[in-house]
C-alpha positions as YAML, in Angstrom:
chain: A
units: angstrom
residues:
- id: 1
  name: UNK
  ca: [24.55, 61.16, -56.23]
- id: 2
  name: UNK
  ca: [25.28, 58.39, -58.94]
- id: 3
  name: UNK
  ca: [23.51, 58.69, -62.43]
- id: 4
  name: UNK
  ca: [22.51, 55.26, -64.04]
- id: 5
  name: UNK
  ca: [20.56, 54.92, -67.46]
- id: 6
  name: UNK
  ca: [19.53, 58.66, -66.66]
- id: 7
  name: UNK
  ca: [18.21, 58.06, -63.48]
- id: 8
  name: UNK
  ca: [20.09, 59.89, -60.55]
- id: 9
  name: UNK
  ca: [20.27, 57.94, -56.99]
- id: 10
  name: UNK
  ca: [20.44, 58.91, -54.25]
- id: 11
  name: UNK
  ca: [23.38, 58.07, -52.37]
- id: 12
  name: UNK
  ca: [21.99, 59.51, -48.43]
- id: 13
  name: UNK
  ca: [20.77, 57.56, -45.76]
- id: 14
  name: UNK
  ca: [17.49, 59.84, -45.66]
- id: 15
  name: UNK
  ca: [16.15, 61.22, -48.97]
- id: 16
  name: UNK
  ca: [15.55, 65.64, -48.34]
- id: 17
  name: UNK
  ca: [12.51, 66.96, -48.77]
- id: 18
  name: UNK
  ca: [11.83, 70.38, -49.72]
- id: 19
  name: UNK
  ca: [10.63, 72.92, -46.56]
- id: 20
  name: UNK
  ca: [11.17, 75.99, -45.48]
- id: 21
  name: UNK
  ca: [11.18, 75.70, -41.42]
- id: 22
  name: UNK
  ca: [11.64, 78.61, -38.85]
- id: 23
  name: UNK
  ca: [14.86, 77.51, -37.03]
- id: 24
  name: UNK
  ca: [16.44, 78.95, -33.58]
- id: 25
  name: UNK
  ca: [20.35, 77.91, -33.24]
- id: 26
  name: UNK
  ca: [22.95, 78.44, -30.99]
- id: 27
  name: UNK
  ca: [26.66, 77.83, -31.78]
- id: 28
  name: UNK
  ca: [27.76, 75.32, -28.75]
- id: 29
  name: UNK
  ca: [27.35, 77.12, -25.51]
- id: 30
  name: UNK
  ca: [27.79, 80.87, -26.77]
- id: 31
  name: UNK
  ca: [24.47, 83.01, -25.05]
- id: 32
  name: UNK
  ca: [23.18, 84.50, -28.40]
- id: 33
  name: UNK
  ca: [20.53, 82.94, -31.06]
- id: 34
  name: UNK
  ca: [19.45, 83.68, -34.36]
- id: 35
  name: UNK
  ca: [17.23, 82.51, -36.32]
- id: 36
  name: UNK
  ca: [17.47, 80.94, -40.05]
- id: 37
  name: UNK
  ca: [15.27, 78.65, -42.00]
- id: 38
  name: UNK
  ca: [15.34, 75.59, -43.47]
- id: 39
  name: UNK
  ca: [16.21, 74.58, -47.29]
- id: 40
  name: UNK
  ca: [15.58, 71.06, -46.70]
- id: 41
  name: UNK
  ca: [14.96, 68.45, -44.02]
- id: 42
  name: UNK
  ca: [15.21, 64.66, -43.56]
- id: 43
  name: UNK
  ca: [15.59, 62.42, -40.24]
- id: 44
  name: UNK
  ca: [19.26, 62.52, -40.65]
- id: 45
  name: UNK
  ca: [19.57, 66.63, -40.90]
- id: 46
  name: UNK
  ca: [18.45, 69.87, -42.43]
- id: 47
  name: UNK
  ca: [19.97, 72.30, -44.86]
- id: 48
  name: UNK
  ca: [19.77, 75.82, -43.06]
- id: 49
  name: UNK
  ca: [20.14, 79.34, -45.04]
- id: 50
  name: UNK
  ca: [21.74, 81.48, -42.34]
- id: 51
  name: UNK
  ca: [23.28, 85.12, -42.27]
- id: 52
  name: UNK
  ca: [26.21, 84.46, -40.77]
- id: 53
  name: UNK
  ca: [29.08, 82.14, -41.42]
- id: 54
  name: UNK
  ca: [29.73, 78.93, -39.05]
- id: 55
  name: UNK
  ca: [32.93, 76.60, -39.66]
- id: 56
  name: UNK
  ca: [32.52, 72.94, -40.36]
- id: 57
  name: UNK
  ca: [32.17, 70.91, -37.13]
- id: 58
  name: UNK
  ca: [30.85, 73.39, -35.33]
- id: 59
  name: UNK
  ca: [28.21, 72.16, -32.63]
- id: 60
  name: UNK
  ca: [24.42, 73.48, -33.03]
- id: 61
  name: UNK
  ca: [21.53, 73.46, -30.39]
- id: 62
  name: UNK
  ca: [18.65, 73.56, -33.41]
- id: 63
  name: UNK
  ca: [14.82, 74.44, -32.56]
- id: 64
  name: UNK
  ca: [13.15, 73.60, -35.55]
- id: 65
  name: UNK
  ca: [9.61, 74.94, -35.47]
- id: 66
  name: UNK
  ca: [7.66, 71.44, -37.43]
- id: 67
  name: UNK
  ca: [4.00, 73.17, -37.05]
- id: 68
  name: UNK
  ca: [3.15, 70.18, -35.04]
- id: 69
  name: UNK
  ca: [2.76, 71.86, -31.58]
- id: 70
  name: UNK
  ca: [3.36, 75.38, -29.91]
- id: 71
  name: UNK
  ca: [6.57, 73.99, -28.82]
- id: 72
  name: UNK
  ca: [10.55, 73.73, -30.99]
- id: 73
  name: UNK
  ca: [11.29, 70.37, -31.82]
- id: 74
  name: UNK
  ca: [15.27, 70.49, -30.24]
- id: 75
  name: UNK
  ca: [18.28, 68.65, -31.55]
- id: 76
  name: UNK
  ca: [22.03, 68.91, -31.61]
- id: 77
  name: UNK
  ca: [23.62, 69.20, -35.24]
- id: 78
  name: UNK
  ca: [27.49, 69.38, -36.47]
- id: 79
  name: UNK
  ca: [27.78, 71.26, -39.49]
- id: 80
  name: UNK
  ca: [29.06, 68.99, -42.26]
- id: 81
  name: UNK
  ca: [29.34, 71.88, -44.59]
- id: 82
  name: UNK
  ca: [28.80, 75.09, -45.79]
- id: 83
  name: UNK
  ca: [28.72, 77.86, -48.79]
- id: 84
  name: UNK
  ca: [27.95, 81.39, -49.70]
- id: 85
  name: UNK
  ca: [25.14, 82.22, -51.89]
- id: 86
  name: UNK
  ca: [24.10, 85.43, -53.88]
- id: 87
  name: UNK
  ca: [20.81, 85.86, -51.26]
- id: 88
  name: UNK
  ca: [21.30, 88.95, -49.45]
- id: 89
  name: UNK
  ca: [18.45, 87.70, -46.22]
- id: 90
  name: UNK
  ca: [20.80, 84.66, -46.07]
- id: 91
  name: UNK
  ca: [23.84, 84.81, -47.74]
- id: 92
  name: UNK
  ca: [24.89, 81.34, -46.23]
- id: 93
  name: UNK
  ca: [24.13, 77.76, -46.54]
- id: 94
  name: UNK
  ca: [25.03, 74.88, -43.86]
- id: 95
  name: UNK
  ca: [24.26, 71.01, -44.06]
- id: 96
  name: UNK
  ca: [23.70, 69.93, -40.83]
- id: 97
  name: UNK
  ca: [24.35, 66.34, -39.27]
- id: 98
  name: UNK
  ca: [21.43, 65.43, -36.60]
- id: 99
  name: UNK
  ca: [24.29, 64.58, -34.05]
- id: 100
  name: UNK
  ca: [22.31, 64.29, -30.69]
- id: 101
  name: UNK
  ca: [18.02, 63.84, -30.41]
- id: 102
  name: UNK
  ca: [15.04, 62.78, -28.23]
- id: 103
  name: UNK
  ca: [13.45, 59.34, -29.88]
- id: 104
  name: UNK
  ca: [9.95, 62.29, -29.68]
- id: 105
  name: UNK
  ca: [12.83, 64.77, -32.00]
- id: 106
  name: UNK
  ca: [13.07, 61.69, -34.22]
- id: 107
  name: UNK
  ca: [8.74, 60.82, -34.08]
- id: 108
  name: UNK
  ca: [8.30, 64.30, -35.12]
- id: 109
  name: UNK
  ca: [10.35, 64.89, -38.19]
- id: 110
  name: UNK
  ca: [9.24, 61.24, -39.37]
- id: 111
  name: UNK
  ca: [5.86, 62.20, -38.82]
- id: 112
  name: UNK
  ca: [6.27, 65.95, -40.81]
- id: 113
  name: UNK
  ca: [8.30, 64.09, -43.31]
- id: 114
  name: UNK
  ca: [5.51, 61.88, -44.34]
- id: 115
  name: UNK
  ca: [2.99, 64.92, -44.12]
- id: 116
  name: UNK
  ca: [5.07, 66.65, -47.08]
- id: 117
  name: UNK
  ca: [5.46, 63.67, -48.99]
- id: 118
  name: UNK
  ca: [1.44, 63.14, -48.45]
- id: 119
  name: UNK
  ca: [0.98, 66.44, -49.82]
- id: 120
  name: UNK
  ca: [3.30, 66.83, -52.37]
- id: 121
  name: UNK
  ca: [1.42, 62.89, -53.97]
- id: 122
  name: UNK
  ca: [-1.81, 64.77, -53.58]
- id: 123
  name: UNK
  ca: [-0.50, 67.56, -55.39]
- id: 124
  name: UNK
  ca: [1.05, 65.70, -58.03]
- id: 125
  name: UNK
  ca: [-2.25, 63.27, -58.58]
- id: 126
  name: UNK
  ca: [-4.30, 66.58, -58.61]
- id: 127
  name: UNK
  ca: [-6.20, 66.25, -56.06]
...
């Protein structure tokens, strides 16, 4: 982020938006899921609180649940970062990359994307 005459701008390809998303990963091919949410989303990737610790670069299969349809929306991610934090539920954070997706994965977030920012106008405008 860049600050000019008190503004702050955003320096990412796809501005976040607050949301708190049920999410089933998997760590490359390993058998086991688990389950995290989101902290934030945007067509490029998704901040996930987890409870356990994954390495940057690591490879994610991601089913983000959008409330759009009974079924996951399904991407690959790379972890681009992570950090602890003092939550106990989820004492991890991980920025996520969208690495590998469906042009539907892509439809879907843009579509939920602009849903949020809908709501969070009408919210704002009071009405």
């Amino acid at each position: 982020m860049r600050i000019f005459e008190g503004r702050i701008r955003e320096r990412r390809r796809y501005p976040r938006i607050n949301d708190c998303l049920r999410v089933n990963y998997q760590i490359a091919n390993d058998i086991p899921h688990a389950n995290c949410v989101t902290r934030d989303i945007s067509e490029g990737g998704v901040r996930l609180n987890l409870y356990q610790k994954v390495s940057t670069g690591t490879i994610l299969k991601l089913g983000i649940d959008l409330r759009d349809h009974a079924e996951l929306a399904w991407a690959i991610g790379r972890v681009v970062w992570t950090k602890e934090t003092p939550a106990k539920d989820y004492p991890y954070e991980a920025g996520i990359e969208f690495y590998f997706f469906s042009p539907s994965f892509r439809s879907r977030i843009q579509n939920h994307i602009q849903i949020l920012r809908e709501d969070k106008t009408r919210e704002t405008v009071g009405g």
